[in-house]
Each structure stands twice: as C-alpha cells, then as structure tokens.
N, C-alpha and C positions, 0 to 999 in steps of 0.2 A: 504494500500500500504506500502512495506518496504522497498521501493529504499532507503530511509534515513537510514535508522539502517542498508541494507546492507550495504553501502560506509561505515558508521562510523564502523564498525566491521571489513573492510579491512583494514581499518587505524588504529583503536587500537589494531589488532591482524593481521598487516599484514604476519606474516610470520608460516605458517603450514609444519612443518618437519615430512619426513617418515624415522625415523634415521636407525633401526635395523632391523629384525627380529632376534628369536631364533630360535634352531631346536634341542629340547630336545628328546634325545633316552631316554625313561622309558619303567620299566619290560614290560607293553604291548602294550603302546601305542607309537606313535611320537607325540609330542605335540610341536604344531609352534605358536609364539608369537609375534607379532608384537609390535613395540614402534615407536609412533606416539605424536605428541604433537602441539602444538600451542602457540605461544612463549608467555608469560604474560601470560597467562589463565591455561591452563591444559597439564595435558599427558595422554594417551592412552594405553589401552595395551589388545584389545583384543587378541583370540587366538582360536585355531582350534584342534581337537583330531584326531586323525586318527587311527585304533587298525590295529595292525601289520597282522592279521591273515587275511588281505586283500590284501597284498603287494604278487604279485604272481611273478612281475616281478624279475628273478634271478641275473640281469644285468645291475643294476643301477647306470647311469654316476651320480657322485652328484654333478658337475662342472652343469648338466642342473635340479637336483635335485632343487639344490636352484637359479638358473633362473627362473624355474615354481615357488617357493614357494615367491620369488617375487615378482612378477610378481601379483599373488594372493593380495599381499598387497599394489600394485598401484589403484585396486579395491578396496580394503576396506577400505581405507584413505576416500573414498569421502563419508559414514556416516559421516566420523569424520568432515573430509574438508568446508562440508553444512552447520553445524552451524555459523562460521564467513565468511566464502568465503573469507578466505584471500587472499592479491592480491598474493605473493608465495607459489607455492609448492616448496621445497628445496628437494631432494631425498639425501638423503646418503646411501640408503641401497643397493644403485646396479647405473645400469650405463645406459643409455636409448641415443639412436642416436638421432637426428636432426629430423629423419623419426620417428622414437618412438614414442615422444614427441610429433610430430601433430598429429599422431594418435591415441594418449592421448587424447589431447586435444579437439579431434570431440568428442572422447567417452563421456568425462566428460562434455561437453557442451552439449549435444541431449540427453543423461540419463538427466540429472539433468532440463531439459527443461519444464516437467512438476512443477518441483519445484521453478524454476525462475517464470515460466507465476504466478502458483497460490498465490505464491510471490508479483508478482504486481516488479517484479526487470525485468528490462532493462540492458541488455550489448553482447556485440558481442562475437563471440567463439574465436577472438583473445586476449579480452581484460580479460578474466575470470578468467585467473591466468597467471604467470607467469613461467613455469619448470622450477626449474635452478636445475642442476646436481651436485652434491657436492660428487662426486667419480671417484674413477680412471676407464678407457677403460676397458673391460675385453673381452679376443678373447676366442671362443669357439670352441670346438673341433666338425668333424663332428659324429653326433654321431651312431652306429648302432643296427636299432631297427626293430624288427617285432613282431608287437599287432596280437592278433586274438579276435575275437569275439565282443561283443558291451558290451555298457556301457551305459543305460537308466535312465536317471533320471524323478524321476515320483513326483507329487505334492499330490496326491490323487483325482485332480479333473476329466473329462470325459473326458480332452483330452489326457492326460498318460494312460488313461486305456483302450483308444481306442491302441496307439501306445501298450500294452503290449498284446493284441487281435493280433494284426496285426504281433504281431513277435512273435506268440507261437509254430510258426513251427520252428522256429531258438532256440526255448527255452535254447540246450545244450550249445548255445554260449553267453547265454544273462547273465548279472549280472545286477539288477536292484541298482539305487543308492539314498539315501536320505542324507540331510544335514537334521538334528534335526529333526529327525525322529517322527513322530506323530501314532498315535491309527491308523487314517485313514488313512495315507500311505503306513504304513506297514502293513496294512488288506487289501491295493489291491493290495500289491505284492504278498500275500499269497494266497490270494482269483485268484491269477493269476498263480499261482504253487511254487510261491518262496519258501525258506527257507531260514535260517541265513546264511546257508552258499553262496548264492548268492542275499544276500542281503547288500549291501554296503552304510553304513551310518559311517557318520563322524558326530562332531559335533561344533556346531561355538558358539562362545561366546561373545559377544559384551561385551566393555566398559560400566559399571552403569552409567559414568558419563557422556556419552551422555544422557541418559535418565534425569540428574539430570539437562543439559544445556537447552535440551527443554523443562523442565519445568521452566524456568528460562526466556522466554523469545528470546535466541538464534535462528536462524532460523532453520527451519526444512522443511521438506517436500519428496516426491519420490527419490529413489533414484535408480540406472537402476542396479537393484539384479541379474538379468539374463543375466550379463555379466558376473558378480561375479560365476554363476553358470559354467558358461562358462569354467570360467580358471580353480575355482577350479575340475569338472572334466574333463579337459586336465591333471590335474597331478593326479588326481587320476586314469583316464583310464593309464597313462603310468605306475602308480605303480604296478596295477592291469594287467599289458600287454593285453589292451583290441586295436582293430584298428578304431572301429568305437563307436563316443556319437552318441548315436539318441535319438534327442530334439521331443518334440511334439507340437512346434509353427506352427498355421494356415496361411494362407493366410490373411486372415483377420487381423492378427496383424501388416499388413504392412498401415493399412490405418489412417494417423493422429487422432488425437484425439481432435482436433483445426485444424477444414478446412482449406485448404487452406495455413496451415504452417508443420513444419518440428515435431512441441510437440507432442508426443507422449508416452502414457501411457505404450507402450508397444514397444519402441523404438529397446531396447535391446533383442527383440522377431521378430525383423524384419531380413526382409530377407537380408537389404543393412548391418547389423552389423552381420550376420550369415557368408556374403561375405567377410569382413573387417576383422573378425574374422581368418578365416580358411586361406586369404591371409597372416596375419602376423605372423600366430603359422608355417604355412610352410618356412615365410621366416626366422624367428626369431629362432625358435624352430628345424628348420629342423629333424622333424621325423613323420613317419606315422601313423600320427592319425586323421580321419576325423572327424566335428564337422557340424551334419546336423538335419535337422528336417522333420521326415517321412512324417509328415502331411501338408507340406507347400505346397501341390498339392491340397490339400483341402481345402473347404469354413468351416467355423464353421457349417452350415445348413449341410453338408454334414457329419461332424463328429459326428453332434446331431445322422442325421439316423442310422451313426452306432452304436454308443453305446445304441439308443435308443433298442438292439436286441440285448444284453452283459447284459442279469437281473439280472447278479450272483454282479455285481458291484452297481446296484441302489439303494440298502438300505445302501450303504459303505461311496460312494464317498462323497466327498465333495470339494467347492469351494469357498464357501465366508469367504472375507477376516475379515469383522465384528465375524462373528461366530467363527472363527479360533480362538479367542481369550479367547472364552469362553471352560470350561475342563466339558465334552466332544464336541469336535467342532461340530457343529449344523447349520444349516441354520438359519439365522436370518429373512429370509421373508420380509425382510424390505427397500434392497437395493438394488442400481442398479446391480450388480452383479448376485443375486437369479433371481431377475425380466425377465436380461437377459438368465439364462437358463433356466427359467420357460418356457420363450416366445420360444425358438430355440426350446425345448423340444416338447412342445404340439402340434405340428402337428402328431406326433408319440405317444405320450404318455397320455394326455389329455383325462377327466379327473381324472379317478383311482389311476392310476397308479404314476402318476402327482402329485397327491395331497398328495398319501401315503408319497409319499419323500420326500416331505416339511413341511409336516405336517398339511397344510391348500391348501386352494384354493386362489393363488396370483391374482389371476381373479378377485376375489372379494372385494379383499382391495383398497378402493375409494383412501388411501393415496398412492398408489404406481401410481397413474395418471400421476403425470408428470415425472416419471420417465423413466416410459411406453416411452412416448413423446419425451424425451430427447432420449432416446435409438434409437427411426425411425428417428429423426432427424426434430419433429418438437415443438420443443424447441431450446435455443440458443447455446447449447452446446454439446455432448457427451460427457458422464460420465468418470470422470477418473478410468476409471476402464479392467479390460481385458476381452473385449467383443469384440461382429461382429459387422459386418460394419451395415451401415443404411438400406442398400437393403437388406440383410436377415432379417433382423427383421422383416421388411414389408412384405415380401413373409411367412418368417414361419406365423404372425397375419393372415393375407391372407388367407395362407392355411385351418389354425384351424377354424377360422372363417367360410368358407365356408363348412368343415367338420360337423361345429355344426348347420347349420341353421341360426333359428329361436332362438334358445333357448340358447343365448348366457348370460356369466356374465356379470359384470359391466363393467370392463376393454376393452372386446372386441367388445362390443356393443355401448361402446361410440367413439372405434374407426371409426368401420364401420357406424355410423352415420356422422363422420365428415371426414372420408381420405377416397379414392378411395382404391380400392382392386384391388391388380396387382396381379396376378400371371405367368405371358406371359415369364418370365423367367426363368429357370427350372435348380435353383442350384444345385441340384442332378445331374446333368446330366456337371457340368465343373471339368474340369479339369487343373490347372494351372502348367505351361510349366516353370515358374520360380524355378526351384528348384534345387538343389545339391543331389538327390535321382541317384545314381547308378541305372544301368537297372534290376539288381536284387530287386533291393526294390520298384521299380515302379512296376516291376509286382506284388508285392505283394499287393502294396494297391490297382491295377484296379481288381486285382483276386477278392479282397472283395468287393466291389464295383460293380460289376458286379452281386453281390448274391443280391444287394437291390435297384438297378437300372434297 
C-alpha cells in the first residue's frame, strides 16, 4: 500500500507547474515543447514533432493554434503529475474556466483511477489536486473552418484494422495517423492501401527523467493515453483540415474493470469521455471537427468475426503491450492480453490459423489458467488490460468448445469441466444504439455485418 508515501510526496513536493510550452518553426518540422516541473524535485521538458508536409490546412487561426497545442499539454502533465501527486497543479501556460477545471478534474481522476486503486491510495476526485490558474483570461475569436474527410488513428492491433476494412470505400478521404510510428502500424496502413503521403505520424518524446523517478521509487502506474490521443489528433485533424477522427473503441471498453466501481483500464476509451470529449472541443474549441469511434456499435466478439475474414492483416497485426517492447514486436503468449485475443479469436480461427499467429497453441499452456479465469470472471478481478467484457469470453470459450468436441486442449477442457456452457446469447447478432456514428457510417458497418451475420 502507498497511501503513506503518497500524502508524504504531496507534502514534500506539493506544488507541480505547467509553466510554458514552445512552438518552434524548423526547416521541416514544428517542434512543440512543453516545461513542466515540480517545485524541489525536477523539471520536464518533453516535446512532440510534427513535419510540415502534413499541415494541409491553408487557414490557420494561431490564436486556436496554440489553444489546441495547450491544451495537448494539460494531458501530458499527468505522466509527469503521477509521480508525486502533488496537492497543486499551478497552470501558467494558458487560462482554463471554472467549467475547464472540473472537467479536468473528472478526466485526471477516472484516467489515473487504475493507478490510484493499484496504488492501494485513497482520495476523492475533489481532493486530488488543487487547479489554481496562474494566467490572465484570454477571449477567442469565432473561428471559420470546414474539414473534409477523416482522420484515423490506428494502433496496429484488430480493432484499427477492422475500422480501416470498414472505410476502404471512403479511402480518397481517409488519412490514417500514428504517434511513434512502429514496423506494425505502419504495415497495416500499407497493407490497407496507404502511402507516406496519407500517412500521418508525428512523434512524442517523453522526459528521461520520469523514467529515472520510477526507478527511484516515485509512484507510477496507468495513465489514460487515449485522451492524450484525443487532443492530440483534434489538432492535428484541424492542421491537416480533416472533419471527422474515427477512433476504433468497442462497446466493450465501456465496462469497468473493478465491478461494481467507476476504475477502468480503458476509461478514456469509453463512450461517457468520447461524450465529454466532443461536448467541450464544440464548446471550447468551437469548430467542426467530430471525434467518434466507428466501432462503439460493436461487441469485441463481433469485431473478432470481422477481422477474423481480413487474412491480409493476421500475420501483421499486433497487440500486446509486453511484446511491444521487444524490437520486432511479437506476441509474448504469456498475458492477459494474447490470452484474450486468442480466446475472442478461436471460435473463427482455431486451430491453424490461431496458432500460426502466435506462434504456439495458448490452449495448451497450463500457466495461462488463471488468466483464462480472470478474463470470464471467475477469478477476483479482470485484468488490467484492454479486453471484452466477461460474457464474451464465455460465449466465444463456449463457442470453440463446442466446435471442437471431444478433443479439446488443456485450457478449454478444464473449462468445460468446471463452468457451464452458455451460448443462448448470440453476440453477432447486437447491435449497440449508444453511439455518435452519423447514418452514413452506420450503414457502413451493418453493410459489413450483414456479409457474416
């Protein structure tokens, strides 16, 4: 537990300032720099590249230029901010209402919620810091803008390359986007028809000396990156003049991660911050730019079907965060993550096919048992990690299970000895009504859907 060492870290380093950003014009890049610190301990300074030869918009207010490039760095304070969870944020670098500031405040409290619980820290979302403003009002101008086209950012895993499947009829409008670009992101943009020239990658740099804090002891833990993702392309669809991001968050990323409470691993993937989001870029930001996620209609089980029938991505993709680490990123086989798209996977794919893309049979590995477990929900927790809910996993086991017989592996034979087999609910077959999808984009994913349904 670190309730102790967080109190004592807000009292010896209560106060964390967001003083500056820069916004250096070089021969081909913009390079934006943030200055960040924590009063007694350290300063900060990471920063972001952006190359010019993607800036299409001809028409740029820089009064909201550097609102958005702000804005950006009220997100990227809280890497910094998690280490001492100082009782102040000070901002100097821009000017945030009354309204701002609490809806700060939710953000940085329900991101960071996975890092509190695994923490073992205790405190309410009023008392987690304090905003103080340390800059003068700033009134903005209305500004006028019209985007066309979309603005994709893809991870490399199944659910981006479902979402680039699904908008290949719109191809001439799409520009896909990466932050630090990897082997496997940018092979399933290509592998989806991209080129450089409608491939939009920026690149972000963190501070070393957060790295050098958590190993020091400092706290550490989740931090809600896909809000970050958020902002930053809000400013890069406006530089780019694009009208629409389309995100590829599930349905399934709306369901805690800790029953029964608000923690979620995938918070900032949910549909209530997808909401909160697009409310205050319209009231703040006043321009047209929508920020939605194609897939939020769909269950994961339903995303498996489709990419499970998309083979030109299965030897590509990738999604575990353990492997990502390693040069060439790899499935590591090992964690809750693989486990879960082994499981969503094998009702479709299992086991050829299955096994080619991981390079073994996760079926058979006795140590991935209670992971297994953890994942349907008979274990004490669900995995911090970005997965389905508990009733798909048991329907896809279900499924595969009953596909195989008799002749099952270790994994799914010790299920069906010990949990009942449901299948009575037929997630292929929903459709979830909560979503920000225009009627144009709804027909497009019941169009697909309708082909494996």
């Amino acid at each position: 537990m670190n309730q102790e060492k967080f109190l004592n870290f807000r009292e010896k380093y209560s106060n964390f300032i967001y003083d500056s950003y820069e916004i250096l014009d070089e021969e081909e890049n913009i390079k934006i720099i943030y200055h960040f610190s924590i009063e007694g301990l350290t300063e900060f300074n990471p920063y972001y590249i952006i190359n010019k030869k993607y800036i299409k918009n001809k028409n740029i207010n820089e009064s909201l230029l550097n609102n958005l490039i702000f804005h950006i760095g009220l997100i990227e304070l809280v890497s910094y901010f998690k280490c001492t969870c100082s009782k102040n944020v000070i901002i100097k670098a821009g000017y945030l209402t009354d309204d701002q500031i609490k809806w700060f405040k939710k953000l940085y409290y329900y991101g960071l919620g996975e890092m509190l619980y695994t923490n073992g820290i205790n405190i309410s979302e009023e008392n987690l810091m304090n905003v103080i403003i340390d800059s003068p009002k700033v009134e903005f101008d209305k500004i006028e803008y019209s985007g066309y086209g979309n603005l994709i950012p893809i991870g490399g895993g199944k659910d981006s390359n479902v979402t680039l499947e699904l908008m290949k009829n719109e191809f001439e409008d799409n520009t896909c986007f990466i932050i630090n670009p990897k082997e496997v992101n940018t092979k399933c943009a290509e592998v989806a028809g991209y080129s450089d020239d409608n491939i939009f990658c920026i690149k972000r740099v963190l501070d070393k000396k957060i790295i050098e804090l958590n190993n020091e002891g400092f706290l550490n833990g989740h931090t809600p990156f896909s809000s970050l993702v958020a902002f930053v392309t809000y400013l890069c669809a406006y530089l780019s003049n694009k009208k629409y991001i389309i995100l590829s968050n599930e349905a399934s990323a709306n369901e805690p991660t800790i029953l029964g409470t608000k923690i979620n691993h995938q918070y900032s993937k949910t549909y209530e911050f997808e909401n909160d989001f697009n409310l205050y870029t319209k009231k703040y930001f006043n321009i047209d730019i929508k920020y939605f996620s194609l897939l939020r209609c769909l269950n994961e089980f339903q995303i498996a079907m489709l990419f499970s029938n998309y083979k030109k991505y299965h030897k590509i993709f990738r999604s575990c965060n353990v492997g990502s680490k390693s040069t060439p990123w790899k499935w590591c086989s090992n964690c809750a993550k693989c486990m879960f798209v082994y499981i969503i996977l094998s009702p479709f794919l299992y086991d050829k096919e299955l096994i080619d893309i991981f390079g073994e049979d996760l079926f058979e590995n006795k140590e991935l048992l209670n992971t297994l477990l953890e994942l349907a929900n008979y274990s004490e927790n669900k995995p911090f990690e970005c997965v389905g809910t508990y009733e798909e996993v048991r329907y896809a086991l279900s499924l595969t299970i009953n596909k195989l017989g008799d002749n099952l592996p270790y994994l799914l034979k010790y299920y069906k000895d010990h949990f009942e087999l449901d299948t009575s609910v037929k997630y292929e077959n929903m459709f979830n009504e909560e979503n920000n999808l225009d009627e144009k984009f709804v027909s497009i994913v019941k169009g697909e859907l309708d082909k494996y349904v």
